[in-house]
C-alpha positions as CSV (number, residue, x, y, z in Angstrom):
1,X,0.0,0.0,0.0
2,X,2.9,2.1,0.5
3,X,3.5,2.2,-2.9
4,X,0.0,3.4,-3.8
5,X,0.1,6.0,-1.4
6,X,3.6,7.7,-1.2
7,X,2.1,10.8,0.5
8,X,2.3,8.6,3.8
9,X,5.8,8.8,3.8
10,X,6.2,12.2,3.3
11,X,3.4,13.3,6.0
12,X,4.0,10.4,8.6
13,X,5.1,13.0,11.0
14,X,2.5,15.8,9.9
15,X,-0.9,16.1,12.1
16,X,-2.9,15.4,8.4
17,X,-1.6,11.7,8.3
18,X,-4.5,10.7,10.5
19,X,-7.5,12.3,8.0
20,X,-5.3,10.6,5.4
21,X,-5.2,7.3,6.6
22,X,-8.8,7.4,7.5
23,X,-10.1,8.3,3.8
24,X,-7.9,5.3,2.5
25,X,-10.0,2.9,5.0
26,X,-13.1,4.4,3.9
27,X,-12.0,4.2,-0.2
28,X,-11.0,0.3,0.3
29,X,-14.3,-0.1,2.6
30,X,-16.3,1.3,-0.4
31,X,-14.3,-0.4,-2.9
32,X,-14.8,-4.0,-0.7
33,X,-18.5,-3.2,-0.9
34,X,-19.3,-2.0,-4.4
35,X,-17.1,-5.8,-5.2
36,X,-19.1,-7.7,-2.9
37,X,-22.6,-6.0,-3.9
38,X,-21.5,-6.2,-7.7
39,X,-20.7,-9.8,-6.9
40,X,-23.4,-10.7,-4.9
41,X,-25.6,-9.4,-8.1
42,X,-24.3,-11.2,-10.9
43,X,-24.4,-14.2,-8.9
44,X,-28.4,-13.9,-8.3
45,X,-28.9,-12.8,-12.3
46,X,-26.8,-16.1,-13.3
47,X,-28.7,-18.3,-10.7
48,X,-31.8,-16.8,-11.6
49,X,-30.8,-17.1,-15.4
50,X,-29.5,-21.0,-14.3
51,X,-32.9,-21.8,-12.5
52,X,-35.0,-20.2,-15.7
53,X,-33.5,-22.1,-18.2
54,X,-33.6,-25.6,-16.1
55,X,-37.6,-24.7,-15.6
56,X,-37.7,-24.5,-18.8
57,X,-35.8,-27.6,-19.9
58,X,-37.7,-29.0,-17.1
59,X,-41.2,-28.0,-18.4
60,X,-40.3,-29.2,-21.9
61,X,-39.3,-32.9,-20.4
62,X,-42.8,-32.8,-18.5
63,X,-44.8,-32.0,-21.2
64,X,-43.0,-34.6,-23.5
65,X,-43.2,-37.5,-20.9
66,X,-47.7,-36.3,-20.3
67,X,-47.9,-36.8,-24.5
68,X,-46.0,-39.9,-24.5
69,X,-47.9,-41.2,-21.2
70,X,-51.1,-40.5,-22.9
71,X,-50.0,-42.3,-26.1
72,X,-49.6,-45.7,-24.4
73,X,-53.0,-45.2,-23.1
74,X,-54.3,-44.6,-26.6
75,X,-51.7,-47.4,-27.9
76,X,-53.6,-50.2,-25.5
77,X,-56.8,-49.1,-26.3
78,X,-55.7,-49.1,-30.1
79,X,-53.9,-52.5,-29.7
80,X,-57.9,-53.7,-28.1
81,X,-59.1,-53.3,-31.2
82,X,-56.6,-54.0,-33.3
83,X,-57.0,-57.5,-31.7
84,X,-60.8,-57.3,-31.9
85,X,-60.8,-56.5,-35.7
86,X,-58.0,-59.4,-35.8
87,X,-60.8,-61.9,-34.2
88,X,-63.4,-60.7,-36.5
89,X,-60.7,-61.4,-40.0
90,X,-60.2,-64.4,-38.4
91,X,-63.5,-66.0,-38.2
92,X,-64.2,-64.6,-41.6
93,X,-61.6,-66.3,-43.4
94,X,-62.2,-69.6,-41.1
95,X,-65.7,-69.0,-42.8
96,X,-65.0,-68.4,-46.0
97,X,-62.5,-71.4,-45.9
98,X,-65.1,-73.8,-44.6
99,X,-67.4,-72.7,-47.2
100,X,-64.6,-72.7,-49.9
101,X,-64.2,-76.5,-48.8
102,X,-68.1,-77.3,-49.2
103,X,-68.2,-76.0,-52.6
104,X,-65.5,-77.6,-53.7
105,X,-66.7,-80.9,-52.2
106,X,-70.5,-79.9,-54.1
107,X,-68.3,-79.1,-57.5
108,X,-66.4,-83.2,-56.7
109,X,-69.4,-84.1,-56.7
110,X,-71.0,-82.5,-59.5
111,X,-68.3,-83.4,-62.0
112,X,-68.4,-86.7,-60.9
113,X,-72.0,-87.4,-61.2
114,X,-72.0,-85.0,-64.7
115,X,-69.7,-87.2,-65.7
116,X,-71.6,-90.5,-65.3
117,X,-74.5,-89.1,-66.6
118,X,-72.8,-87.9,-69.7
119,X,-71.1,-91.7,-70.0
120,X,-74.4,-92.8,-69.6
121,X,-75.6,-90.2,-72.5
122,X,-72.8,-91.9,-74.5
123,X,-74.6,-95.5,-74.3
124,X,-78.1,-94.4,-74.6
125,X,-77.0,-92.4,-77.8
126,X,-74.7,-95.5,-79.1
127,X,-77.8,-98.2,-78.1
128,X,-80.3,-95.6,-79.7
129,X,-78.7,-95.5,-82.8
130,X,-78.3,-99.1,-83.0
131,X,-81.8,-99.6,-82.5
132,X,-82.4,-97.3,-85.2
133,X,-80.8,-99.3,-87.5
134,X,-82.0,-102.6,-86.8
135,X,-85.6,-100.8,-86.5
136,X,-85.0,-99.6,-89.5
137,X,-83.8,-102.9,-91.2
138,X,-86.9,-104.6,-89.1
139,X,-89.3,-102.2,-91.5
140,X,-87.4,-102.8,-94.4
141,X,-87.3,-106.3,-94.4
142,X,-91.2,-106.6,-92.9
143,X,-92.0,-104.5,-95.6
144,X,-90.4,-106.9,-98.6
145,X,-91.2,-110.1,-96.7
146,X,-95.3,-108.8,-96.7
147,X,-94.9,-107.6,-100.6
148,X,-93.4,-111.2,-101.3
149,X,-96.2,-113.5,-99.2
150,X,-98.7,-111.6,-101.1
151,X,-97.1,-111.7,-104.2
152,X,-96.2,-115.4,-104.1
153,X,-99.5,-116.4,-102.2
154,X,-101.5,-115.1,-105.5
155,X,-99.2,-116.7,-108.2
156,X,-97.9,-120.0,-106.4
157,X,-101.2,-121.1,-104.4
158,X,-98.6,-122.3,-101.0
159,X,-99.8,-124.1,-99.1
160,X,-101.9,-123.5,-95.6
161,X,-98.5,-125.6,-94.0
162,X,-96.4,-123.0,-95.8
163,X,-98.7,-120.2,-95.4
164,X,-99.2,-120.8,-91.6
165,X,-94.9,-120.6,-91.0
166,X,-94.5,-117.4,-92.8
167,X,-97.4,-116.1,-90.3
168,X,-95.3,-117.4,-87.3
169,X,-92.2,-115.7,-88.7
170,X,-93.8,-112.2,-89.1
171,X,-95.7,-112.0,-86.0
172,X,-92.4,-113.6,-84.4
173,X,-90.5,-110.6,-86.5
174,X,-93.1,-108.3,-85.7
175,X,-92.6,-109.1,-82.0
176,X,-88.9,-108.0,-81.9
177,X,-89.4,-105.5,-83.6
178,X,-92.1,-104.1,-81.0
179,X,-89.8,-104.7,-78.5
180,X,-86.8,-102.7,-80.2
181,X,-89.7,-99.9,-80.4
182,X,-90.5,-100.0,-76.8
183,X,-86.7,-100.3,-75.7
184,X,-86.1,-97.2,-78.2
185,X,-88.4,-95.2,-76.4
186,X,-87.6,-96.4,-73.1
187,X,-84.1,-94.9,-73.9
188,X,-85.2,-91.9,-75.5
189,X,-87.4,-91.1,-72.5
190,X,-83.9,-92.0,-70.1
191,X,-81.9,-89.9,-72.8
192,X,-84.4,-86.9,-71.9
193,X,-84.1,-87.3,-68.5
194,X,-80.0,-87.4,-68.7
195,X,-80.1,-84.8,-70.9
196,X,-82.7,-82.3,-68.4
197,X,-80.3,-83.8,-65.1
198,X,-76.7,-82.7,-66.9
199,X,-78.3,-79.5,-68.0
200,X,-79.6,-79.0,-64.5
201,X,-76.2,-79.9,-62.8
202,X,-73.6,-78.0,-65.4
203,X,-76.1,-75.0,-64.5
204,X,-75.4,-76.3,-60.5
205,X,-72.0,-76.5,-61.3
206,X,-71.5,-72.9,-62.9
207,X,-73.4,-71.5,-59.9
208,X,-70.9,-73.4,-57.1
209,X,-67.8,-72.6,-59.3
210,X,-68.6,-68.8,-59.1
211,X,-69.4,-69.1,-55.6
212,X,-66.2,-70.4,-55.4
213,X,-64.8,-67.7,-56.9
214,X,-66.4,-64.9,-54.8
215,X,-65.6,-67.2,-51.7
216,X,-62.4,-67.3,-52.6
217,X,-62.1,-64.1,-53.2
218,X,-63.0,-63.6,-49.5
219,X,-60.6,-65.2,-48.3
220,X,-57.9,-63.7,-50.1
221,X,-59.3,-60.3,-49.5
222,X,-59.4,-61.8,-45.4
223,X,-56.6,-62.9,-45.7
224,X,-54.7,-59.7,-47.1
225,X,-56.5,-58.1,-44.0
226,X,-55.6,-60.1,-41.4
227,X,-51.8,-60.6,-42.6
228,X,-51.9,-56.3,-42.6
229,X,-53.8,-56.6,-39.3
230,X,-51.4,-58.8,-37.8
231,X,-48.2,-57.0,-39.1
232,X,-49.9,-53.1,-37.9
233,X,-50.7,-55.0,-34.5
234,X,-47.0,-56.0,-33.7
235,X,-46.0,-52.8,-35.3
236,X,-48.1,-51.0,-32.2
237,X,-46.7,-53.6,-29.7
238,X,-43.1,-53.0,-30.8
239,X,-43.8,-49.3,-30.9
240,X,-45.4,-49.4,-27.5
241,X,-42.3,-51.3,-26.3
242,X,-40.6,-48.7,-27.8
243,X,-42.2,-46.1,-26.2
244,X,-41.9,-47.7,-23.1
245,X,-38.3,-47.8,-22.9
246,X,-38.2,-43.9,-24.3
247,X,-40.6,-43.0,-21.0
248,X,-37.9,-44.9,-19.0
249,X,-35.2,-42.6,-20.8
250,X,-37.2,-39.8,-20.3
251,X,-37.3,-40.8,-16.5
252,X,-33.6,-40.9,-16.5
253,X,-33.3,-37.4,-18.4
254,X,-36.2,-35.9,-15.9
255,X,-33.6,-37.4,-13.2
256,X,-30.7,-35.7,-15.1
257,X,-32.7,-32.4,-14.8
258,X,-33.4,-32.5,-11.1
259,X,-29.8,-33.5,-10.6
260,X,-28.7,-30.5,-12.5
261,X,-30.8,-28.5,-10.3
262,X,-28.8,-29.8,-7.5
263,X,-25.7,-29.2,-8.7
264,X,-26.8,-25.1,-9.8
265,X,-28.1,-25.3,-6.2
266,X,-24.5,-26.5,-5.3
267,X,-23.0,-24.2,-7.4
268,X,-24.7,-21.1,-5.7
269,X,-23.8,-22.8,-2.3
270,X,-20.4,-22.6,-2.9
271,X,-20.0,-19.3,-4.1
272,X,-21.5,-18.5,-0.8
273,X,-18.7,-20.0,1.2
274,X,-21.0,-22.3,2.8
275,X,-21.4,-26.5,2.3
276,X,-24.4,-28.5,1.1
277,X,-26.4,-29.9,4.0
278,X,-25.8,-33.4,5.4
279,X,-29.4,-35.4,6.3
280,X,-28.9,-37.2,9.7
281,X,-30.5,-40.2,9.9
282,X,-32.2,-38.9,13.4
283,X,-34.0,-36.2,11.0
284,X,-35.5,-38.5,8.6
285,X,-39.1,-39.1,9.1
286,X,-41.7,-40.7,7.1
287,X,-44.0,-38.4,5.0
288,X,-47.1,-40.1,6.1
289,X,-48.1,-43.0,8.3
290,X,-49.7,-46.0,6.8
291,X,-49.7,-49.3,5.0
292,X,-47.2,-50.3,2.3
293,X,-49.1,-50.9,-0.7
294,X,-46.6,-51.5,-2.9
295,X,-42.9,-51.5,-2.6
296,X,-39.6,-50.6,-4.3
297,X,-39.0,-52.8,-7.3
298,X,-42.2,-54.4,-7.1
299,X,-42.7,-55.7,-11.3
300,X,-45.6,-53.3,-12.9
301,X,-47.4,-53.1,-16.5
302,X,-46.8,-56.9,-16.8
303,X,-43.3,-57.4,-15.4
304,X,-42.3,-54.6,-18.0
305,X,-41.4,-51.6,-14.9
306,X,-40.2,-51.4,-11.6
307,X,-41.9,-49.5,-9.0
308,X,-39.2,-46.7,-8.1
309,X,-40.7,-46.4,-4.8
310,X,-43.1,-47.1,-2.4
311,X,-47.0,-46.4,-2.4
312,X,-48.4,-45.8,1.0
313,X,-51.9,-45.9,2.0
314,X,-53.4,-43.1,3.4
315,X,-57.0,-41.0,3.4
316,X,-57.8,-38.5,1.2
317,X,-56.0,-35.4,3.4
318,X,-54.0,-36.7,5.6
319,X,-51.1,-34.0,6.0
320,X,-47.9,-35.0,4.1
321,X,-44.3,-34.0,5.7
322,X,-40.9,-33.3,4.4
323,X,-38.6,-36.4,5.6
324,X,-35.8,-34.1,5.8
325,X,-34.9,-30.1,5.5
326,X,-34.9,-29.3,1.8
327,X,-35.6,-27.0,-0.9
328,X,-39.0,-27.1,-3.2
329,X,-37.5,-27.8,-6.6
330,X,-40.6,-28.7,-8.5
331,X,-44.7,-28.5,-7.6
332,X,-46.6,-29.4,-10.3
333,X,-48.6,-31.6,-12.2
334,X,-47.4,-34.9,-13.8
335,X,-48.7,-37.5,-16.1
336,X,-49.2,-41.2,-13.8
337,X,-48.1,-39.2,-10.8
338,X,-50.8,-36.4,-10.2
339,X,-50.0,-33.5,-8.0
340,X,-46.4,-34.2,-6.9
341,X,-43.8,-32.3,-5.2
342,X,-40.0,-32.6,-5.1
343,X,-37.8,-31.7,-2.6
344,X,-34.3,-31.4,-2.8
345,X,-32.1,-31.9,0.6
346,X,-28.7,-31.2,-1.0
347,X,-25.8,-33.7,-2.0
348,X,-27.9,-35.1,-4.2
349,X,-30.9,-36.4,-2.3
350,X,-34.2,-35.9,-3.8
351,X,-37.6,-36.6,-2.2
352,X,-40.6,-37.3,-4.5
353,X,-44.0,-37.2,-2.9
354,X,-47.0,-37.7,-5.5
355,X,-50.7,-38.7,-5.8
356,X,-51.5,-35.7,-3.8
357,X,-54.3,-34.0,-3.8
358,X,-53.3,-30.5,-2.1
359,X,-49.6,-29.1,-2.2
360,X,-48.7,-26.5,0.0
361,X,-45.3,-25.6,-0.5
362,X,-44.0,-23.9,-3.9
363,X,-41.3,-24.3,-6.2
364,X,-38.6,-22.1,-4.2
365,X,-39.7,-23.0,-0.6
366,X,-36.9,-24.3,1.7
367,X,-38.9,-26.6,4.5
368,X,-37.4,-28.2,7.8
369,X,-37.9,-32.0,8.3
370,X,-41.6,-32.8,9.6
371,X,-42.9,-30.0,8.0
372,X,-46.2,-30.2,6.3
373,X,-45.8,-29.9,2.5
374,X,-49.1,-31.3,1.3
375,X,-52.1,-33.5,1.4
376,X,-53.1,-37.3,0.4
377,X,-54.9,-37.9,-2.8
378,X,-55.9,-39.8,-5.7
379,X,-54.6,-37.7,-8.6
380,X,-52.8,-39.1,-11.5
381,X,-56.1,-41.6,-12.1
382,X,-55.4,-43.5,-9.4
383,X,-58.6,-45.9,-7.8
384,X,-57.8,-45.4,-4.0
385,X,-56.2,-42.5,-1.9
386,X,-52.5,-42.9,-1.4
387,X,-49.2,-41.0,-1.6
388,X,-46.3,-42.6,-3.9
389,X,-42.9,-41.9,-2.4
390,X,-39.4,-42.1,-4.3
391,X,-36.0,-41.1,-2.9
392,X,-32.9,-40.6,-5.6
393,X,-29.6,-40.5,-4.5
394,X,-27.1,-40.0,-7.1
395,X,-29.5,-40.0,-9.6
396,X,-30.7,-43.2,-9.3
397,X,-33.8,-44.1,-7.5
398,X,-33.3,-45.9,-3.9
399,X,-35.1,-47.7,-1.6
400,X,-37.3,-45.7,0.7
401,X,-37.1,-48.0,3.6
402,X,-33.9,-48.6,3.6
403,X,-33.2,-44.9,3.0
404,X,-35.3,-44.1,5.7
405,X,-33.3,-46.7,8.2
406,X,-36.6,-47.2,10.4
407,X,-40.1,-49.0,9.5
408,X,-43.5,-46.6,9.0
409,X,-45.4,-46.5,12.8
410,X,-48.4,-47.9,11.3
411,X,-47.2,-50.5,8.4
């Protein structure tokens, strides 16, 4: 200092030295307290600037992890009836295969029987036309035998002997030809029939094949549905998977957030000169008293999750309490957990208390241990009244019970 202020040497003896020395104390004093206020400022705009943009990172996770929440409630009601429609295309094509397997049995059985019946055709034509020529020959040969009887019985005079064997041999002629007459029309008569039967049955048979057709057509039209059915259904499984595993990431990122938080809340604690708090054990103190419902890593949504903490029963307002002194680092709504409030108690411990249906401390509040920071609900959709209480140390979720070292009064 000497060098900054030479006049002390040359006044030390003089009676001014005194008012000298005392307007150098009072320049550093200001100096001191223009550094520390200017200080002291730019600190609160950077953690206010700090806690601003972590809200808002924070508000953008939130809202990301509500929409995704309330997509893999759409996604299982959209899988339903995916799996409902799949039913229907099911029984449709095991229809329209049944009925494919009829009319093809019918069409067997048609061709089968046309066939006969046009063998049969075959004959009757083959034996018809041979009985028109031996009908035929019949007439022809009646008709010369009578001309030459008569003709011979008015020249020649034969005798009754003679005269009574041609008789026997016409009406014996004449019989066989009657009966190639009746057997001729007995075979026309089947021929009609066969003929009416084959038309009636290719007509059967055109019907069943184009009922075949549109059958068919069903089921390939079933078929093509349900194999798209099927594929769009395990595309919305896998993509609900998928989701799934992005909420879990999304858990770990809202984790990272808090965390970050912290360590801004650290950060400003530091700068003070002061350390983060320690939690005793003897301060911790459980939020409410009741029944474990549920416990940490208890399998949920079909072995898929793990409960991150514990779900205790309680009624609908029973006062909730800070397990340990802590700051108010998030008060809000959240998609599955309803009302919920974090707390966080420094050294990266964070207290998560949701399903409430009041909360009574804001973002910002610093609350002692047994403090009342809200009220038991049912929000987040849940069926009975309840708190759900988490506890991440490190960033990772933790055991409440074990974190708490003692067991709940009433569990």
């Amino acid at each position: 200092m000497e060098d900054r202020w030479p006049l002390d040497t040359e006044m030390s003896n003089q009676p001014t030295n005194e008012r000298a020395e005392r307007a150098q104390s009072s320049c550093y004093n200001l100096i001191l307290i223009l550094v520390v206020a200017f200080s002291h400022i730019a600190s609160s705009t950077l953690a206010q600037e700090q806690d601003l943009s972590v809200e808002e990172m924070l508000s953008g996770v939130l809202e990301e992890l509500n929409t995704k929440q309330n997509w893999i409630g759409q996604a299982d009601k959209r899988i339903q009836d995916l799996l409902a429609a799949l039913r229907t295309s099911d029984q449709k094509v095991a229809s329209a295969a049944s009925r494919i397997a009829e009319i093809q049995d019918s069409i067997t059985s048609l061709e089968q029987s046309l066939g006969d019946q046009e063998k049969r055709s075959q004959e009757i034509t083959t034996k018809i036309a041979s009985l028109s020529s031996s009908i035929a020959l019949h007439i022809r040969v009646a008709h010369r035998l009578q001309r030459k009887h008569w003709l011979r019985s008015f020249l020649e005079q034969e005798s009754a002997e003679r005269n009574d064997r041609h008789v026997r041999y016409h009406r014996y002629f004449a019989n066989s030809k009657n009966k190639s007459i009746e057997e001729f029309e007995e075979l026309l008569g089947e021929m009609r029939k066969v003929s009416k039967s084959i038309l009636t049955n290719r007509n059967s048979l055109a019907e069943q094949q184009e009922e075949w057709k549109s059958e068919k057509a069903i089921y390939d039209q079933e078929s093509k549905t349900r194999k798209a059915q099927i594929s769009e259904l395990n595309s919305e499984i896998a993509a609900k998977q998928r989701d799934v595993d992005k909420l879990l990431e999304d858990r770990e990122r809202l984790e990272s957030l808090l965390v970050e938080i912290e360590r801004i809340g650290t950060d400003s604690t530091n700068q003070s000169g002061s350390e983060g708090s320690v939690i005793e054990d003897s301060s911790k103190s459980w939020p409410i008293e009741g029944e474990v419902l549920v416990e940490f890593g208890d399998p949920r949504a079909d072995g898929r999750l793990e409960w991150q903490g514990v779900h205790i029963a309680a009624a609908t307002g029973t006062d909730v309490v800070a397990v340990a002194p802590g700051k108010v680092v998030f008060a809000d709504w959240l998609m599955g957990f309803g009302m919920m409030l974090i707390l966080d108690h420094g050294n990266e411990v964070l207290t998560v208390y949701g399903y409430c249906d009041t909360l009574l401390a804001r973002t910002g509040d610093y609350v002692e241990a047994g403090e009342i920071i809200a009220t038991v609900g049912q929000s987040g959709g849940q069926t009975t009244p309840g708190l759900y209480f988490e506890v991440r140390s490190n960033g990772t979720s933790t055991d409440p019970i074990k974190w708490l070292g003692q067991s709940n009064t009433n569990d």
